[in-house]
C-alpha positions in Angstrom: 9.7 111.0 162.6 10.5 114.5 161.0 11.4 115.6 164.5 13.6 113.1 165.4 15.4 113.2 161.9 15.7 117.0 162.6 17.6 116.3 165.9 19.7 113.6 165.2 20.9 116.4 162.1 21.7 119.0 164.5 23.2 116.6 167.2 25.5 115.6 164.5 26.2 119.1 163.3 27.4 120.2 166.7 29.7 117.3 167.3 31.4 118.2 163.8 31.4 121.9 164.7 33.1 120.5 168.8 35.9 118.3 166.8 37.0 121.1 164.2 37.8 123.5 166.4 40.2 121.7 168.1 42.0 120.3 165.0 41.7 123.9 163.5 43.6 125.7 166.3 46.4 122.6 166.8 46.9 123.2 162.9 47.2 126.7 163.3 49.8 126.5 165.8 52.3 125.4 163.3 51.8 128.4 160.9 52.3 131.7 161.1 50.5 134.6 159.7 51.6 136.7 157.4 50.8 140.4 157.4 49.2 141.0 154.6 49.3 137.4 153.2 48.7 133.8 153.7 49.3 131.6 156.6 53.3 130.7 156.1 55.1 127.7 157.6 58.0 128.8 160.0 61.4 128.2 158.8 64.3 126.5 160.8 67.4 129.0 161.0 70.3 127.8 159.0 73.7 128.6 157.4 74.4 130.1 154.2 76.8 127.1 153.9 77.1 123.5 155.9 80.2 122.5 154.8 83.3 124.5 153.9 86.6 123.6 151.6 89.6 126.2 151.9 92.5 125.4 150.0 96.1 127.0 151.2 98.5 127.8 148.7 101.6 129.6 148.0 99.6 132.6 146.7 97.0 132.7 148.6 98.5 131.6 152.0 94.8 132.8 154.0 91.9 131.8 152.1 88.9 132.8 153.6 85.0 132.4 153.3 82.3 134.3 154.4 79.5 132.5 156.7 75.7 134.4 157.3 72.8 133.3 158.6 70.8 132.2 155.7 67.1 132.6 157.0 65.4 135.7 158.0 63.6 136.5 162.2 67.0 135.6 163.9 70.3 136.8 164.0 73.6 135.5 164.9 74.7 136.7 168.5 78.7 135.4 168.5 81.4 133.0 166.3 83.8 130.5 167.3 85.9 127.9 165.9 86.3 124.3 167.6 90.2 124.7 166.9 91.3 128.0 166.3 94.5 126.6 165.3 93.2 125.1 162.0 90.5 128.4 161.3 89.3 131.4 162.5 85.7 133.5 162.2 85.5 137.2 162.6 82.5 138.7 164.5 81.0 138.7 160.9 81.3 135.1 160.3 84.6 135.6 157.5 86.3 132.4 158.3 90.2 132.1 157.2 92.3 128.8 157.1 95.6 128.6 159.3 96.5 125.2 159.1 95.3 122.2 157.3 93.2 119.8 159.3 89.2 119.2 159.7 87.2 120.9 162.2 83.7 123.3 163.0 83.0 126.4 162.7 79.6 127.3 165.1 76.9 130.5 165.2 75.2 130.5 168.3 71.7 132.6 167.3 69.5 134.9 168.7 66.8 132.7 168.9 69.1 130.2 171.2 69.4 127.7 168.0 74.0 126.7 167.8 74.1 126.2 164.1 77.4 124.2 162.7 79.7 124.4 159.4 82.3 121.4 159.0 85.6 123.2 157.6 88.0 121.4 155.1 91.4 122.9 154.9 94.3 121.4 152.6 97.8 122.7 152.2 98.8 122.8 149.1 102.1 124.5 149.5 104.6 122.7 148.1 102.7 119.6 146.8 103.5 117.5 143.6 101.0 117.0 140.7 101.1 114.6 137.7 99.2 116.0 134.5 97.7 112.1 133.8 97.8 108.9 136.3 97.0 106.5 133.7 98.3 106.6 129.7 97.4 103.9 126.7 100.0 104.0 124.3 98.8 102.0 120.8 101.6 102.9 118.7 105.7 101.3 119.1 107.2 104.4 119.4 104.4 106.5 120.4 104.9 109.2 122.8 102.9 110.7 125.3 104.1 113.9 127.5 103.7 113.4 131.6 104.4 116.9 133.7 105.1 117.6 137.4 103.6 120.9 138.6 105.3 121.8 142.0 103.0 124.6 144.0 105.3 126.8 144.5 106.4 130.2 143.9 109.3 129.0 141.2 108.3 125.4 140.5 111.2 125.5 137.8 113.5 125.7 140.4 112.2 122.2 141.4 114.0 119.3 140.0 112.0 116.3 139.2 113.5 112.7 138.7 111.6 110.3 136.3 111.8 107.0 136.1 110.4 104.0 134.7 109.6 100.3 136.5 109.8 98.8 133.0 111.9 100.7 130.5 111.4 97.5 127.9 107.6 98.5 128.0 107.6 102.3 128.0 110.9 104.7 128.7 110.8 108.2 130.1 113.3 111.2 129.1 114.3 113.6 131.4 111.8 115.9 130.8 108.6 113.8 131.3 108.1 112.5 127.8 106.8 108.9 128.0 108.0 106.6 124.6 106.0 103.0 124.4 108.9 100.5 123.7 107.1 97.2 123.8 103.6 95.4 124.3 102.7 95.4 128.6 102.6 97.8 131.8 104.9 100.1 133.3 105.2 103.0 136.0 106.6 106.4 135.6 107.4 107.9 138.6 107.7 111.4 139.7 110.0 112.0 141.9 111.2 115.5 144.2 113.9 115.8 146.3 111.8 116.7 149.2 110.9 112.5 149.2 107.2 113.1 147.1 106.7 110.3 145.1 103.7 110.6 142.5 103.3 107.5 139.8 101.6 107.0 136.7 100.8 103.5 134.9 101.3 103.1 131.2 99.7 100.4 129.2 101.4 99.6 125.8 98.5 97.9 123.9 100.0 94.1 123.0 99.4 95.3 119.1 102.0 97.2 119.3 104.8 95.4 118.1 102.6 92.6 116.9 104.2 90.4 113.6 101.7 90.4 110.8 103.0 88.0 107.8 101.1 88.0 104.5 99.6 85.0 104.5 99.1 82.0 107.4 98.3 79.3 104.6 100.8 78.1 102.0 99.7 74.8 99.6 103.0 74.3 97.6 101.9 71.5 95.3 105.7 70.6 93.6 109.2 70.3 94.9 110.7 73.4 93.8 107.5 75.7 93.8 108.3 79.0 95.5 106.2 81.7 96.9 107.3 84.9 98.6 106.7 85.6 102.1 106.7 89.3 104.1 106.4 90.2 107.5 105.2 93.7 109.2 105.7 95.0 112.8 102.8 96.7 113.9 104.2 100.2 114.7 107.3 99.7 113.4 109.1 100.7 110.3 110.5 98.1 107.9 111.9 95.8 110.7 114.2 93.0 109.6 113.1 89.7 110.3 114.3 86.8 111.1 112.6 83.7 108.9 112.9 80.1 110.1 111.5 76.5 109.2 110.3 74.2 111.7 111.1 71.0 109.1 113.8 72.7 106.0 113.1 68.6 104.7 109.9 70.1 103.5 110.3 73.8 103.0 113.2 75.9 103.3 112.7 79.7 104.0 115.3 82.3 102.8 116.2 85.6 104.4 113.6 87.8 102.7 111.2 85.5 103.1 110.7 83.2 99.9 109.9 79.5 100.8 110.8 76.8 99.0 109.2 73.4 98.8 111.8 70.6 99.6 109.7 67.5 100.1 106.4 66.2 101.1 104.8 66.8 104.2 103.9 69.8 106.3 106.2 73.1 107.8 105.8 75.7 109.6 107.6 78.8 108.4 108.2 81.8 111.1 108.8 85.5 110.8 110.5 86.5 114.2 111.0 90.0 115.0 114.0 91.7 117.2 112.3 91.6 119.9 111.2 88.7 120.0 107.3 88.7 118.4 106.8 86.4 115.8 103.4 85.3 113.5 103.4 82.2 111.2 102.6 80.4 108.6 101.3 76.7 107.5 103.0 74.8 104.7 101.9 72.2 102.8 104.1 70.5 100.0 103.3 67.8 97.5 100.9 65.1 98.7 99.9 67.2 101.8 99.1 69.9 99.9 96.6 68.2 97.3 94.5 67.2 100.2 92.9 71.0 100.1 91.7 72.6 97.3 92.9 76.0 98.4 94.7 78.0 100.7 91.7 79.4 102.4 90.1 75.5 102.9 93.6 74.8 104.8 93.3 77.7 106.7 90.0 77.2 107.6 91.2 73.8 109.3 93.4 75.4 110.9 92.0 77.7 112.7 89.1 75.2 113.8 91.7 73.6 115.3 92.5 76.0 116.8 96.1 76.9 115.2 95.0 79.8 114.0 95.2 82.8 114.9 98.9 82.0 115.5 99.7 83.1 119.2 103.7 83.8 120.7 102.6 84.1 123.9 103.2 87.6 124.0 
């Protein structure tokens, strides 16, 4: 039995020592050895760069880029451009923009590998810019400045027409300077007299010109009681107001805001701004107003009922 185990053993031993060799020398096939080193895996030859961006402008008329073989055991035998007409390589790979357009630059290597680099040029010669597209303006009256760089040599010597789709929201001066005028959108426009058109959308916040009054609950408990109403525009500087009564019967509002109790019942005094924005608030008088026992319980109700916050639709 110690004979045959010894056999089997060896058998086996020379099968493992058959199948290694061939797995050692397919392995080694894909390595290369290195001098005085390690086995190294070979590299692929490539480009220093695989895609390329050259921007044309009015100083700077030819950029150029410089292209090299970026792995080491080849070299590049010759250059060429797919359209000469948008770039052109030197025998040292310097490519240079002509025109703008898309195309490829190729390196044809020793080693018979084409390599490729896909070339961006844009002409920037004479092309508008806007400093923002989009502006928030919180403030009525707030300003924000917009400006139009032209690329060229004496953009000064451009002339640029502003305008704005909705001068009620937000106005534009000559000079770019954006002035929020009301609550909503707007577009300020750029424009050249070479036809470029470049826009920019302003949003006026709906705060901004918002009525605040000082209170939206009002229990006046006898005919001839009085309190004092006032009114703010957000933004704004002391605007005058415009104060009506839904029912005068029951309270009557004067023209800096006191209200009056007339009769019983319920009113709804309003503090209307020029331009339209208004907030409100709730009267009670007599009888109406003992049925809460303060100003905040009334408008509490209220604005479970959803009356409060007062909304103009604006």
């Amino acid at each position: 039995m110690k004979v045959k185990k010894s056999v089997v053993f060896a058998a086996a031993l020379a099968c493992g020592i058959l199948l290694a060799v061939p797995l050692g020398a397919a392995a080694a096939s894909n390595y290369r050895m290195a001098e005085n080193g390690p086995a190294t895996r070979e590299e692929s030859a490539r480009l220093n760069r695989t895609f390329l961006y050259l921007n044309i402008e009015y100083n700077d008329r030819a950029p150029h880029e410089q292209l090299s073989l970026d792995t080491a055991g080849d070299s590049v035998v010759s250059w060429r451009s797919a359209d000469p007409s948008i770039v052109t390589v030197s025998p040292d790979g310097v490519v240079t923009a002509c025109a703008e357009g898309i195309t490829n630059v190729y390196a044809d290597t020793a080693s018979g590998t084409t390599l490729s680099c896909a070339v961006t040029v844009t002409n920037n010669i004479g092309r508008v810019s806007l400093s923002e597209s989009r502006l928030y303006l919180e403030d009525m009256g707030g300003k924000a400045a917009l400006t139009a760089s032209v690329a060229v040599e004496n953009p000064a010597a451009v002339p640029i027409t502003w305008r704005s789709s909705n001068p009620a929201v937000a106005s534009v001066s000559t000079n770019g300077t954006v002035k929020a005028q009301g609550s909503g959108k707007a577009v300020i426009s750029a424009l050249t007299t070479a036809g470029q058109v470049l826009r920019c959308t302003v949003t006026v916040t709906s705060e901004i010109g918002r009525v605040r009054i000082s209170k939206n609950a009002m229990l006046l408990q006898a005919v001839g009681a009085s309190q004092k109403l006032t009114a703010q525009v957000a933004g704004g500087k002391n605007t005058a107001m415009t104060w009506l009564s839904s029912n005068p019967d029951v309270a009557q509002v004067s023209t800096d805001g006191t209200v009056t109790a007339v009769g019983d019942g319920e009113t709804v005094i309003l503090a209307v701004s020029p331009e339209g924005r208004a907030d409100a608030c709730y009267v009670a008088v007599g009888t109406a107003a003992w049925r809460y026992r303060s100003e905040e319980e009334l408008a509490e109700v209220l604005t479970v009922s959803g009356q409060l916050p007062y909304s103009d639709g604006k």
